[in-house]
mmCIF file of the C-alpha atoms, coordinates in Angstrom:
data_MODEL
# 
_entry.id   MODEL 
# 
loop_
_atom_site.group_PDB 
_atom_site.id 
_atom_site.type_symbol 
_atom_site.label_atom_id 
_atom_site.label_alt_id 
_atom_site.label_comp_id 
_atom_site.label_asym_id 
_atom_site.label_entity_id 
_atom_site.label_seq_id 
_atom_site.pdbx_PDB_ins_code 
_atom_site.Cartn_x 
_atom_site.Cartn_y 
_atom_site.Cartn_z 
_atom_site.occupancy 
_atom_site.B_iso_or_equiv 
_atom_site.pdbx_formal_charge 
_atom_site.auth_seq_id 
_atom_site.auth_comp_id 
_atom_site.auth_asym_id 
_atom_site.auth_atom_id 
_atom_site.pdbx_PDB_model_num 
ATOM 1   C CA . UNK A 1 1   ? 53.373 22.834  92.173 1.00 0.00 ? 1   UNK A CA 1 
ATOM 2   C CA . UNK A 1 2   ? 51.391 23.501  89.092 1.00 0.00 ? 2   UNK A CA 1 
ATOM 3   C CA . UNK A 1 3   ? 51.850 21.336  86.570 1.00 0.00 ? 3   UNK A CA 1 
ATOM 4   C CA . UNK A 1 4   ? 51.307 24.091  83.748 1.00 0.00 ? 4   UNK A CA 1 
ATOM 5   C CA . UNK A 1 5   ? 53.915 26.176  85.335 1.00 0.00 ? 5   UNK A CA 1 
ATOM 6   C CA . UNK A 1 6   ? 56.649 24.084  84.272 1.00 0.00 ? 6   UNK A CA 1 
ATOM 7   C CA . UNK A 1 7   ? 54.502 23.376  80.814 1.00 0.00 ? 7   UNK A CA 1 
ATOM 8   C CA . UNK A 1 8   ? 55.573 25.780  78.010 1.00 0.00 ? 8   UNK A CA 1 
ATOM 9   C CA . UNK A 1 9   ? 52.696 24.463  75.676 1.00 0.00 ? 9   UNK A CA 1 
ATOM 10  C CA . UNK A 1 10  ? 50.503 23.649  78.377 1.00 0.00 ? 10  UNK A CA 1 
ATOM 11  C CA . UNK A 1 11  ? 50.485 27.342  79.194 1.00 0.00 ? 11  UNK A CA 1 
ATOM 12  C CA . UNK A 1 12  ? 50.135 28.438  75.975 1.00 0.00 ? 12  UNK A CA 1 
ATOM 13  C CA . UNK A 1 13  ? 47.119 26.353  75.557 1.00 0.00 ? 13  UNK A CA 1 
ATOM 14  C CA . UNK A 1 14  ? 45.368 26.837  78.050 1.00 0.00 ? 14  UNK A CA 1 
ATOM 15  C CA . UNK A 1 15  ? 46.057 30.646  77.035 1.00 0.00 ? 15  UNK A CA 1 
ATOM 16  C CA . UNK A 1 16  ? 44.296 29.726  73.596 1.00 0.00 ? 16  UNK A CA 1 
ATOM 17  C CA . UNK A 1 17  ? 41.616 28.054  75.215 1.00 0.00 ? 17  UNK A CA 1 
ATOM 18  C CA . UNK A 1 18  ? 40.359 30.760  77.450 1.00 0.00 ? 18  UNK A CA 1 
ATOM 19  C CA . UNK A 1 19  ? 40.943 33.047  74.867 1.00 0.00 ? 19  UNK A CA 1 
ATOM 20  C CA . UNK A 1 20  ? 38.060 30.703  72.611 1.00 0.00 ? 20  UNK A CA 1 
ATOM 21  C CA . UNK A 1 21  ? 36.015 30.290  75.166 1.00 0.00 ? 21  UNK A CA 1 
ATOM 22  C CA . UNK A 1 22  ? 35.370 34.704  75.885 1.00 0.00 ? 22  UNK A CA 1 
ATOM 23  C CA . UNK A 1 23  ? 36.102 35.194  72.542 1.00 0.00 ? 23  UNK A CA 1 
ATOM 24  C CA . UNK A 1 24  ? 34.807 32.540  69.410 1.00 0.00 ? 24  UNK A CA 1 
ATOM 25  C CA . UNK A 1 25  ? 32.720 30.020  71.099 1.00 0.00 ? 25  UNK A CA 1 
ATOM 26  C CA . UNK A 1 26  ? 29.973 32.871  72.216 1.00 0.00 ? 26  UNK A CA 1 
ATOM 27  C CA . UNK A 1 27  ? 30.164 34.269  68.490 1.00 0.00 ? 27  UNK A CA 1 
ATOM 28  C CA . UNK A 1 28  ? 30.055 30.866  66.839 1.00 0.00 ? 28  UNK A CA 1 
ATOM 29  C CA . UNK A 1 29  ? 27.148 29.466  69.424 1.00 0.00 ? 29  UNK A CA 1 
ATOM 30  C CA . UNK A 1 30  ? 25.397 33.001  68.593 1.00 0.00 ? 30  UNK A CA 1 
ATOM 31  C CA . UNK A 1 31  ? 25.400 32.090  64.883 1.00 0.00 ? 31  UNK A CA 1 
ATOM 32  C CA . UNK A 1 32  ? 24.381 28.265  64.933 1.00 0.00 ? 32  UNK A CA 1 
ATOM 33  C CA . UNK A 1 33  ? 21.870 28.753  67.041 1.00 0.00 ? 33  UNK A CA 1 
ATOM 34  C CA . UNK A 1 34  ? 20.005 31.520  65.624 1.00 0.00 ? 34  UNK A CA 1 
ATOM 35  C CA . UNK A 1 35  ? 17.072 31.756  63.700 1.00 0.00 ? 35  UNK A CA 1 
ATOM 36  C CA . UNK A 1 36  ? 18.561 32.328  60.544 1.00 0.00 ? 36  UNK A CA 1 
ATOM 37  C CA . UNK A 1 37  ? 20.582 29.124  60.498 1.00 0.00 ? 37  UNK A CA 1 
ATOM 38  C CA . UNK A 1 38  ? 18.179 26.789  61.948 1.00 0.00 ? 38  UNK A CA 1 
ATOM 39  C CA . UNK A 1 39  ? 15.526 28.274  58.845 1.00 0.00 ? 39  UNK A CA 1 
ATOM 40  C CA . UNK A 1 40  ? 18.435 27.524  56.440 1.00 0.00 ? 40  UNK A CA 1 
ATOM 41  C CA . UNK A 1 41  ? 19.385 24.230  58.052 1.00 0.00 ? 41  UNK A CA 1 
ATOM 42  C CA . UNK A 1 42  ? 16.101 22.843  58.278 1.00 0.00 ? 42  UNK A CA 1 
ATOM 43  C CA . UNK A 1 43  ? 15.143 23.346  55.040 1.00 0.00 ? 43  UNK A CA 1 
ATOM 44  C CA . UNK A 1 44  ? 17.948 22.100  52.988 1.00 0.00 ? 44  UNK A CA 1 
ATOM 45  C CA . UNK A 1 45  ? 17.851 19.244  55.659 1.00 0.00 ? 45  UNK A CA 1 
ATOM 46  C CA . UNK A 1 46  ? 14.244 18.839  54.513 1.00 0.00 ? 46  UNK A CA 1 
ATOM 47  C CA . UNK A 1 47  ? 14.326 19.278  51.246 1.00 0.00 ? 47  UNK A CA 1 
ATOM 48  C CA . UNK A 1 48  ? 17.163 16.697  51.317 1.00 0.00 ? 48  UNK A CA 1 
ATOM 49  C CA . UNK A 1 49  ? 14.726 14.182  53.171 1.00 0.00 ? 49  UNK A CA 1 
ATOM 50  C CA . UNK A 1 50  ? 12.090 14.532  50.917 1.00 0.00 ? 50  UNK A CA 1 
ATOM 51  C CA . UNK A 1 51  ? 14.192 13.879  47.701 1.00 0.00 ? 51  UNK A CA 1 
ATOM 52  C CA . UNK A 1 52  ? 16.463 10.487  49.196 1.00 0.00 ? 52  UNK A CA 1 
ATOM 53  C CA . UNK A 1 53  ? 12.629 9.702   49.870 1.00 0.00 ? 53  UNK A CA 1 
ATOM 54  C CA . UNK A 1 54  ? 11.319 9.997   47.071 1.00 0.00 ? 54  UNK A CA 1 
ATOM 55  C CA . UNK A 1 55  ? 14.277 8.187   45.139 1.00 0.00 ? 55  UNK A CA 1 
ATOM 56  C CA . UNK A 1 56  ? 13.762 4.983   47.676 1.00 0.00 ? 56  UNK A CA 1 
ATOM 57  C CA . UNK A 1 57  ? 10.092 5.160   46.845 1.00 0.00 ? 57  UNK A CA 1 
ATOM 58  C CA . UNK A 1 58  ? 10.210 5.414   43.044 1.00 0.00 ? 58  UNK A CA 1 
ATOM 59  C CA . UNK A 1 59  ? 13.471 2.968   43.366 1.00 0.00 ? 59  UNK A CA 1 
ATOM 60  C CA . UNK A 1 60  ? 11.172 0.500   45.591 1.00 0.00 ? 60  UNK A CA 1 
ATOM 61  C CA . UNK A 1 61  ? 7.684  0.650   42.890 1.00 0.00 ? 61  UNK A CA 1 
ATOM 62  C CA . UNK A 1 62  ? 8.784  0.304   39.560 1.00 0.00 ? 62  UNK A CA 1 
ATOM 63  C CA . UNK A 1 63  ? 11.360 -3.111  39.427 1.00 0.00 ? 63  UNK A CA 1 
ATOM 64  C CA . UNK A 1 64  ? 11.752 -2.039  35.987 1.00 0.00 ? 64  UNK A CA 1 
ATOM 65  C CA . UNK A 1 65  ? 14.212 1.090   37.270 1.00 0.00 ? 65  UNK A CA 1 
ATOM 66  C CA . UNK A 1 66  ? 16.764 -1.441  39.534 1.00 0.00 ? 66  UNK A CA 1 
ATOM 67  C CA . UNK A 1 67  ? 20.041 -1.287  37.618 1.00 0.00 ? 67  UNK A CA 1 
ATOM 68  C CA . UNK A 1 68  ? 23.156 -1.547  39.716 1.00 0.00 ? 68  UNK A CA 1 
ATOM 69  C CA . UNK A 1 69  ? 23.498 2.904   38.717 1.00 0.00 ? 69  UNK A CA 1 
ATOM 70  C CA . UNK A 1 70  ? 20.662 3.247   40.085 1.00 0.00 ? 70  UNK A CA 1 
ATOM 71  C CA . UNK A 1 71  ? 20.960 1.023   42.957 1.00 0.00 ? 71  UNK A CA 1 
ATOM 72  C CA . UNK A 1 72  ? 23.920 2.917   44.077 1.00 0.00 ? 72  UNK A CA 1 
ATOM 73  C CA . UNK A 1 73  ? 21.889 6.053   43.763 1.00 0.00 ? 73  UNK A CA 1 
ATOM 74  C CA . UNK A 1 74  ? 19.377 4.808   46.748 1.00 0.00 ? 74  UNK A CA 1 
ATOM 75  C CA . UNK A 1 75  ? 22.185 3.740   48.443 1.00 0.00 ? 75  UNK A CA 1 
ATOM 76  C CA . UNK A 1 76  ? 23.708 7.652   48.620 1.00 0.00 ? 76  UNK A CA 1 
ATOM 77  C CA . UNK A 1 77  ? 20.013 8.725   48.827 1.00 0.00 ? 77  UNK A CA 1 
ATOM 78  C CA . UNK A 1 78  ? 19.876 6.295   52.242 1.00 0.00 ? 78  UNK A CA 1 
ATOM 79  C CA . UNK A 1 79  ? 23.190 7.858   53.352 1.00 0.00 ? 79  UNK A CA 1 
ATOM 80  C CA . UNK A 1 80  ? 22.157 11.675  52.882 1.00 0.00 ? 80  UNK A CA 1 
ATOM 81  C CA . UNK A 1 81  ? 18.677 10.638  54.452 1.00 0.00 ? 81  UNK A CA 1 
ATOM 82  C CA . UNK A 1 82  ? 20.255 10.322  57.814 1.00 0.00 ? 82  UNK A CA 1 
ATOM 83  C CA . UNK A 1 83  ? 22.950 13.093  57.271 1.00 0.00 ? 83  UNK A CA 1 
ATOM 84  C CA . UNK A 1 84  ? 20.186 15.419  57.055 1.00 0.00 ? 84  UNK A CA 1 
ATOM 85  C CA . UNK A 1 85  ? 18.086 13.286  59.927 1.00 0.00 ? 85  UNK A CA 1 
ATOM 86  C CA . UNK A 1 86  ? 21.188 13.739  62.237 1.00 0.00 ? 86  UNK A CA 1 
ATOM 87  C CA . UNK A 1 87  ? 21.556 17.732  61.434 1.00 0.00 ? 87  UNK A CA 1 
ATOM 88  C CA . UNK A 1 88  ? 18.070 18.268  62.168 1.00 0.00 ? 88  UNK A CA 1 
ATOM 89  C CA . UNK A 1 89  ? 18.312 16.570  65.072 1.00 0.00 ? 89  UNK A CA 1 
ATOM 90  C CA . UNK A 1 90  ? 21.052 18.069  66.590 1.00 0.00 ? 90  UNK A CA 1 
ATOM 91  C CA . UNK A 1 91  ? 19.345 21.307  65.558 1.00 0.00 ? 91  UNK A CA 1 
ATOM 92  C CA . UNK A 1 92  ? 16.933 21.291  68.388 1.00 0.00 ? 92  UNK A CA 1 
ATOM 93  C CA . UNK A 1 93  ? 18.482 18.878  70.746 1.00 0.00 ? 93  UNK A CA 1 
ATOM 94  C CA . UNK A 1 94  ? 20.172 20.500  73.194 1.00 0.00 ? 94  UNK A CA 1 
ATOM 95  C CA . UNK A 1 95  ? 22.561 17.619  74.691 1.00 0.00 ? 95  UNK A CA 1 
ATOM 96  C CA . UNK A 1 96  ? 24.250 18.260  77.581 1.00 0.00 ? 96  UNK A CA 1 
ATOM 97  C CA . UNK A 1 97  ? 28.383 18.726  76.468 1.00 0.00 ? 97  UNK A CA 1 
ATOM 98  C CA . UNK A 1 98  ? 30.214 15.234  75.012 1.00 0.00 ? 98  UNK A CA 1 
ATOM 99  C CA . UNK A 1 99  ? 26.771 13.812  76.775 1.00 0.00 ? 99  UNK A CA 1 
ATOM 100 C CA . UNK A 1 100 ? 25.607 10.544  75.294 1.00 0.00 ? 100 UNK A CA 1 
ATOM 101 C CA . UNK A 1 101 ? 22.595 11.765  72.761 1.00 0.00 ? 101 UNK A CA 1 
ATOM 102 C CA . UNK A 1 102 ? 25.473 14.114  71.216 1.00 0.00 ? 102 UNK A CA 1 
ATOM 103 C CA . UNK A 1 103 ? 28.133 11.358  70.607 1.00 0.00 ? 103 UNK A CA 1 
ATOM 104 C CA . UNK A 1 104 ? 25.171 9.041   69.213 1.00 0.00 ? 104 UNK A CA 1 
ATOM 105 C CA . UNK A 1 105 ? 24.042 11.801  66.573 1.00 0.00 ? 105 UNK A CA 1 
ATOM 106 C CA . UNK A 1 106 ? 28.140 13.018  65.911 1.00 0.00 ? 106 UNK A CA 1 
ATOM 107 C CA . UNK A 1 107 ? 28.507 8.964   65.537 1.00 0.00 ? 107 UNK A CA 1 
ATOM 108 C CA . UNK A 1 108 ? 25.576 8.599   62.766 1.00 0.00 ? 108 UNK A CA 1 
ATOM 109 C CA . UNK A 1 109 ? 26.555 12.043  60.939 1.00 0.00 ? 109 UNK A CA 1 
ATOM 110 C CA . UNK A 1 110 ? 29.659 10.456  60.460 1.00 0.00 ? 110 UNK A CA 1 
ATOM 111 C CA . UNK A 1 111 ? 28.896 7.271   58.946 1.00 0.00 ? 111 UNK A CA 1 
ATOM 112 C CA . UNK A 1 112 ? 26.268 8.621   56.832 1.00 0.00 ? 112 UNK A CA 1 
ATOM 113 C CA . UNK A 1 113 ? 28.602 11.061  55.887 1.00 0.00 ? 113 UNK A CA 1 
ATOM 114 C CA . UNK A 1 114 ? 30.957 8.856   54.773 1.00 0.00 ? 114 UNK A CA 1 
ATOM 115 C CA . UNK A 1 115 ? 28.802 6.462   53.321 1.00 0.00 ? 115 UNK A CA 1 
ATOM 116 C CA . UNK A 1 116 ? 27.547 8.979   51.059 1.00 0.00 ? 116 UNK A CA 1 
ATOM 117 C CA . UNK A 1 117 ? 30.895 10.226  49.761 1.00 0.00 ? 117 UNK A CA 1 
ATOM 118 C CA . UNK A 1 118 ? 32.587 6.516   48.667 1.00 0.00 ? 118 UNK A CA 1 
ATOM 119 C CA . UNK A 1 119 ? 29.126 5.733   47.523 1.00 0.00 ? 119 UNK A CA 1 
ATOM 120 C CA . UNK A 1 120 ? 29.410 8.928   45.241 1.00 0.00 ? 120 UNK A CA 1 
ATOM 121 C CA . UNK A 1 121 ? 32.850 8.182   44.363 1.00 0.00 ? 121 UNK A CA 1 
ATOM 122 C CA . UNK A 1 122 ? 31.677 4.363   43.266 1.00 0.00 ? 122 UNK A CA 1 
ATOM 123 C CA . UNK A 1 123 ? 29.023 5.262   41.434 1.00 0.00 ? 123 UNK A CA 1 
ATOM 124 C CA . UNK A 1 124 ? 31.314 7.442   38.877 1.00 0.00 ? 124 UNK A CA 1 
ATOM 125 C CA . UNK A 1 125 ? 34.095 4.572   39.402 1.00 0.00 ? 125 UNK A CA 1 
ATOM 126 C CA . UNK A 1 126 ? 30.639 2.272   37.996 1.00 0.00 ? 126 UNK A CA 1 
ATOM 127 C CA . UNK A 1 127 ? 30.824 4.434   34.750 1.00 0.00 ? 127 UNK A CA 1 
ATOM 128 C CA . UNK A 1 128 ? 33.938 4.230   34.117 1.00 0.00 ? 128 UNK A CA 1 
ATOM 129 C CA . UNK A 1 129 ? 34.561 0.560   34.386 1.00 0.00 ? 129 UNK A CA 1 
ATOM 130 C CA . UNK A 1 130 ? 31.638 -0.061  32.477 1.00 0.00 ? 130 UNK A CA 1 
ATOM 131 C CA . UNK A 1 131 ? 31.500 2.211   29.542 1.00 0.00 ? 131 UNK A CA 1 
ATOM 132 C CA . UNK A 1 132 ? 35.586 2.522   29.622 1.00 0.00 ? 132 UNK A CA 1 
ATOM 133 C CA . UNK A 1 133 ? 36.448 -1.154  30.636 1.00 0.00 ? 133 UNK A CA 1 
ATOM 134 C CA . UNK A 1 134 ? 33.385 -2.914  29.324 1.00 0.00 ? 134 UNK A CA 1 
ATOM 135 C CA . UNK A 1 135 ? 32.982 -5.315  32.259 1.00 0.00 ? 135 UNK A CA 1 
ATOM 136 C CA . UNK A 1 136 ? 31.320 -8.838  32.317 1.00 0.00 ? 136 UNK A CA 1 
ATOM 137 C CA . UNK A 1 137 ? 28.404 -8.967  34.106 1.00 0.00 ? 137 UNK A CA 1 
ATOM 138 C CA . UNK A 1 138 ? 30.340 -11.536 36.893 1.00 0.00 ? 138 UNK A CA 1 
ATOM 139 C CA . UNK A 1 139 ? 32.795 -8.861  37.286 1.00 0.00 ? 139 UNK A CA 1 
ATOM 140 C CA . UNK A 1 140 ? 29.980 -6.296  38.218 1.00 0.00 ? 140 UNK A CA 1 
ATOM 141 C CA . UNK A 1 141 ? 28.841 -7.921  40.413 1.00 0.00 ? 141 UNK A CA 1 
ATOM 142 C CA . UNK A 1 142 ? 31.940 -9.018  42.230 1.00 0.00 ? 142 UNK A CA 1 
ATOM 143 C CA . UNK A 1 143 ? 32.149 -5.024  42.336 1.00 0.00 ? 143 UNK A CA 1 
ATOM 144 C CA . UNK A 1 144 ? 29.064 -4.739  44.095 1.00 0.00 ? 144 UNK A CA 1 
ATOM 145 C CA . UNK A 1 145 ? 29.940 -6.728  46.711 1.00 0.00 ? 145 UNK A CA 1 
ATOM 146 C CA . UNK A 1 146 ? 33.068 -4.791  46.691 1.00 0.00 ? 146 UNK A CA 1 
ATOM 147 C CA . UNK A 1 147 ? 31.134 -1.805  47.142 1.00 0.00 ? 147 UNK A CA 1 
ATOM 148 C CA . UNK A 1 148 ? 29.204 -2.545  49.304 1.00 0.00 ? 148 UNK A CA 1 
ATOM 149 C CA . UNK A 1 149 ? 31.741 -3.997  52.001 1.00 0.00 ? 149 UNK A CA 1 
ATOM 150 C CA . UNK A 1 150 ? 33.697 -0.878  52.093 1.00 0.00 ? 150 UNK A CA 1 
ATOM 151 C CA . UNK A 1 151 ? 30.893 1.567   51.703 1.00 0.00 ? 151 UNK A CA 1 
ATOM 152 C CA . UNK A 1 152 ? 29.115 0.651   54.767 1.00 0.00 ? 152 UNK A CA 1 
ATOM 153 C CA . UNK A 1 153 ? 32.412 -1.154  56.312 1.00 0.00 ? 153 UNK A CA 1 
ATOM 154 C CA . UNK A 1 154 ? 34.850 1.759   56.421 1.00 0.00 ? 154 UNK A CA 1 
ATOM 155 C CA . UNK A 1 155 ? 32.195 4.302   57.382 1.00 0.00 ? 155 UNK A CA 1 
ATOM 156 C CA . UNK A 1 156 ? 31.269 1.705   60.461 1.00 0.00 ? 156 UNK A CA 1 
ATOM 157 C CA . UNK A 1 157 ? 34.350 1.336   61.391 1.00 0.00 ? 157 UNK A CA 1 
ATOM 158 C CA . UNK A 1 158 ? 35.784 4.615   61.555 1.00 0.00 ? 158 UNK A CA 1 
ATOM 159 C CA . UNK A 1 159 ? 32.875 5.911   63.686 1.00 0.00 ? 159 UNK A CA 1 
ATOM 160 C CA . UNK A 1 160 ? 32.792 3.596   65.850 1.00 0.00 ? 160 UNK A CA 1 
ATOM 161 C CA . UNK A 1 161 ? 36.895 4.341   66.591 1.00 0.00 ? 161 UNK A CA 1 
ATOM 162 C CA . UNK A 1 162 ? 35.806 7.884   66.390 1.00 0.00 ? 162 UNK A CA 1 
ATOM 163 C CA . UNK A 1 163 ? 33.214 6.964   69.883 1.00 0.00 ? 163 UNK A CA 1 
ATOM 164 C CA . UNK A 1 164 ? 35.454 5.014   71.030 1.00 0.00 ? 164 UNK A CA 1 
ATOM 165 C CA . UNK A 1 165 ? 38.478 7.090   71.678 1.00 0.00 ? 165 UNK A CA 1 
ATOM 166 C CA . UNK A 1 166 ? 35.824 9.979   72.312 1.00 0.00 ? 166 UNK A CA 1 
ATOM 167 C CA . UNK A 1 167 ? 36.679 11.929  69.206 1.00 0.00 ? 167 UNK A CA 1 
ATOM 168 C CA . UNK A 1 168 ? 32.956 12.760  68.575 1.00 0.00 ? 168 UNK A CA 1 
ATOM 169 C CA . UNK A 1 169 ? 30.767 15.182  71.097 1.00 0.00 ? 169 UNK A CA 1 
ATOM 170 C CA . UNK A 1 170 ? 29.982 18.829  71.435 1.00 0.00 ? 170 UNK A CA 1 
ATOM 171 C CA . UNK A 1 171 ? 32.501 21.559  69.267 1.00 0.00 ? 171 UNK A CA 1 
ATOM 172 C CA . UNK A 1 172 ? 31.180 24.030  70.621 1.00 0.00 ? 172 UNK A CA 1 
ATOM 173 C CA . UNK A 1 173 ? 29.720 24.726  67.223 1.00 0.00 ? 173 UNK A CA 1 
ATOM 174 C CA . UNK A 1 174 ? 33.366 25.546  65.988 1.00 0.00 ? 174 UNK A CA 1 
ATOM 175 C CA . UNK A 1 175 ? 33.647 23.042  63.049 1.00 0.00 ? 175 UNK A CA 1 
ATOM 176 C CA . UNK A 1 176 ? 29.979 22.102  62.930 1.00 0.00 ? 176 UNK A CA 1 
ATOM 177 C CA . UNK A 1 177 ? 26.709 24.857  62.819 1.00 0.00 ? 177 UNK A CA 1 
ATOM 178 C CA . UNK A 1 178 ? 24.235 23.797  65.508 1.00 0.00 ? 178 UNK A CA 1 
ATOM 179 C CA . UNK A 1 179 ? 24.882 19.962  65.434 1.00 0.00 ? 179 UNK A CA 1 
ATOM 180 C CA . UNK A 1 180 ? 27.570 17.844  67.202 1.00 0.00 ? 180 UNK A CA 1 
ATOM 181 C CA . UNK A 1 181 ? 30.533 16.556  65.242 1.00 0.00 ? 181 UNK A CA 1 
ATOM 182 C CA . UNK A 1 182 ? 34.098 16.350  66.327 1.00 0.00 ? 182 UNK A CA 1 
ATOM 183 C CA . UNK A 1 183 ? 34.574 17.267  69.682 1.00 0.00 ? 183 UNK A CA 1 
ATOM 184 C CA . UNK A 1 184 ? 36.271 20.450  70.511 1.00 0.00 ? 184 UNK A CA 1 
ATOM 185 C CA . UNK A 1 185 ? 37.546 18.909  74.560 1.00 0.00 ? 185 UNK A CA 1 
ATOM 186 C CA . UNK A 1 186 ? 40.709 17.477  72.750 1.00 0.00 ? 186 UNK A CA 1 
ATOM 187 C CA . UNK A 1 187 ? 44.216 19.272  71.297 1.00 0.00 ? 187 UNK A CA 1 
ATOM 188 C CA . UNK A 1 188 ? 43.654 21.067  67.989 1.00 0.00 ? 188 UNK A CA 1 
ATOM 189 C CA . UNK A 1 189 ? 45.719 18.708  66.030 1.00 0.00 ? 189 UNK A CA 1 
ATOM 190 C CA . UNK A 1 190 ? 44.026 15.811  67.020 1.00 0.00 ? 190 UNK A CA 1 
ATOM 191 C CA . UNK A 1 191 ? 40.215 17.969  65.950 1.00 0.00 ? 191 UNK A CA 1 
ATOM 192 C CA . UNK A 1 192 ? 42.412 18.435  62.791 1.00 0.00 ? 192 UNK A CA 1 
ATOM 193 C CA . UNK A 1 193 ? 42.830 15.090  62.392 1.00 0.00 ? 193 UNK A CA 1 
ATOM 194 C CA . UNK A 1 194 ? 39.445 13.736  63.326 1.00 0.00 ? 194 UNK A CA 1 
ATOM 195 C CA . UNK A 1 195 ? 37.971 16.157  61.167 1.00 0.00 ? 195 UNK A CA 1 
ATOM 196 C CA . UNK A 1 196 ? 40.104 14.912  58.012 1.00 0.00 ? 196 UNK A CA 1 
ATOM 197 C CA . UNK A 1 197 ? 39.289 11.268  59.084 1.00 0.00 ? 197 UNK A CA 1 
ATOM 198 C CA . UNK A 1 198 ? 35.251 11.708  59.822 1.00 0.00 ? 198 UNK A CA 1 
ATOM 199 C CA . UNK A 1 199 ? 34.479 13.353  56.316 1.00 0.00 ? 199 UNK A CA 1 
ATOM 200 C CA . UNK A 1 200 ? 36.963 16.560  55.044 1.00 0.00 ? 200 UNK A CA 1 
ATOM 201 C CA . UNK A 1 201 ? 39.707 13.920  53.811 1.00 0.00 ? 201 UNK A CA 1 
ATOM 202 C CA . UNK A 1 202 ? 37.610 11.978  51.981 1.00 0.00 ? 202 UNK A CA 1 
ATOM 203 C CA . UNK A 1 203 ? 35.413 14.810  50.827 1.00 0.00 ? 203 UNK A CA 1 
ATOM 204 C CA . UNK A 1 204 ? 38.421 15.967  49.003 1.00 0.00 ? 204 UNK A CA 1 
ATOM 205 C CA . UNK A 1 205 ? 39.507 12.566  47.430 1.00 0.00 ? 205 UNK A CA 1 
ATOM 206 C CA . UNK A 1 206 ? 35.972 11.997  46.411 1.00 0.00 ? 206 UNK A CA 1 
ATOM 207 C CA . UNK A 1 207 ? 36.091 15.641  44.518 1.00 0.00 ? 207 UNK A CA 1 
ATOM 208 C CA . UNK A 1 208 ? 39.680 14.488  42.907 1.00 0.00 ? 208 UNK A CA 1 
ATOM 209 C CA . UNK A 1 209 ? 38.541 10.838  42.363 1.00 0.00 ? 209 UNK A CA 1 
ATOM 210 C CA . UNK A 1 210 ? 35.218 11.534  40.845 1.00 0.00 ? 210 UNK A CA 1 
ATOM 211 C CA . UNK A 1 211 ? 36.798 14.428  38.457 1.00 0.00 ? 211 UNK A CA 1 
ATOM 212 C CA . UNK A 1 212 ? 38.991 11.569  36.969 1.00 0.00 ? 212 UNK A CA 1 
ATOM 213 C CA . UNK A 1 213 ? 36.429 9.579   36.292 1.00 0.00 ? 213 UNK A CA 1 
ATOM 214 C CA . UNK A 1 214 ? 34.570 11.982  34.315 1.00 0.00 ? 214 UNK A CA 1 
ATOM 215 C CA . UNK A 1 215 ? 37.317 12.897  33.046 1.00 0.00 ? 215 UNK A CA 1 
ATOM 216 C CA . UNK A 1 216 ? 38.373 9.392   31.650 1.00 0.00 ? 216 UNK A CA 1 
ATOM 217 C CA . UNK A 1 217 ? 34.453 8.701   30.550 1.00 0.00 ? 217 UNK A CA 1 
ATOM 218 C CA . UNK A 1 218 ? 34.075 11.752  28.741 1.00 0.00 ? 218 UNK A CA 1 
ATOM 219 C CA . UNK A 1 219 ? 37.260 11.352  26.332 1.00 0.00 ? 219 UNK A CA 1 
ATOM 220 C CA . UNK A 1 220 ? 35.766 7.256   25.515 1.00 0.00 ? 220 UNK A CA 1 
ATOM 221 C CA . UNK A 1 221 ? 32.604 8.535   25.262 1.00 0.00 ? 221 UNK A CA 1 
ATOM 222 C CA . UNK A 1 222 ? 34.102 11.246  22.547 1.00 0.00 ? 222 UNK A CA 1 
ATOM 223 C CA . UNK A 1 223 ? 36.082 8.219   20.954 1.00 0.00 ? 223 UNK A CA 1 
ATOM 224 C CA . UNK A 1 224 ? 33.393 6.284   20.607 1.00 0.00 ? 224 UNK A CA 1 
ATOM 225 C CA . UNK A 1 225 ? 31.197 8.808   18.964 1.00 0.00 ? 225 UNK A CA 1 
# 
């Protein structure tokens, strides 16, 4: 007996999956994989190289410019340097489907991704606490090493749970244009979910997070002045 016969849901999805697969996935792949998007891609992908490069470099030849702001400005620099690496990449690889090379460059994207977005969110938490809360210089660097722990911690961790439970691999370019990401061979919820967890969720408390901050620096700034 089938085992989708006596499977409302099952039925349904698989109904919603064929559908996808006559339907979106042929528009979607037409779109990332055309010329116009790989043009567009590749440059802003370069042009995002070049600048995290030349940050490290000016960061790495004048000692004069290492202040803990600016530190954590190479450190987002390093983290969009392989965001942009990993894009490229999966530009013009073409991986066979949830094959290994596509789960390594959906694993990177994700913890460069994420490294970039609490290292964002620290560096305007950095403002505050020091023109707001006028920190020793102990406490800043206890923060630092705060920082640092969860801005390369969390991001490692997460991917690596992500390849793990095989949560990264092909889409099917459905939530990603040209380049592996979230893998699209799993229930919609559970993309959903991934897809919140591997950068969207903490996209948007980075965007809330980092408002606040200005917000709060701003109005001491206008005090102070």
């Amino acid at each position: 007996m089938d085992s989708t016969s006596s499977d409302p849901q099952g039925q349904i999805a698989g109904t919603a999956l064929k559908k996808a697969d006559t339907t979106t996935l042929p528009y979607q792949t037409t779109i990332a994989t055309g010329v116009v998007n790989k043009v567009l891609s590749t440059t802003a992908g370069s042009l995002s190289i070049l600048g995290a490069l030349i940050i490290i470099t000016t960061f790495l030849m004048w000692p004069d410019l290492r202040t803990n702001s600016r530190r954590i400005i190479v450190f987002i620099s390093i983290g969009d340097l392989f965001v942009a690496i990993s894009n490229i990449t999966g530009l013009y690889t073409k991986p066979p489907a949830d094959g290994t090379t596509c789960k390594i460059q959906a694993t990177l994207n994700i913890m460069a991704v994420l490294s970039s977005f609490l290292w964002t969110t620290y560096l305007s938490c950095y403002f505050y606490l020091t023109i707001c809360k006028k920190i020793s210089t102990q406490v800043e660097s206890r923060m630092m090493l705060f920082f640092h722990a969860t801005a390369w911690g969390i991001p490692l961790l997460l991917a690596a749970i992500a390849y793990g439970v095989e949560a990264v691999g092909n889409s099917h370019d459905l939530v990603s244009s040209g380049w592996c990401w979230i893998t699209s061979h799993q229930l919609w919820w559970k993309m959903v979910l991934w897809m919140c967890i591997a950068g969207k969720g903490w996209e948007i408390l980075a965007y809330i997070a980092i408002t606040v901050f200005y917000v709060l620096v701003k109005l001491q700034i206008r005090r102070e002045v």
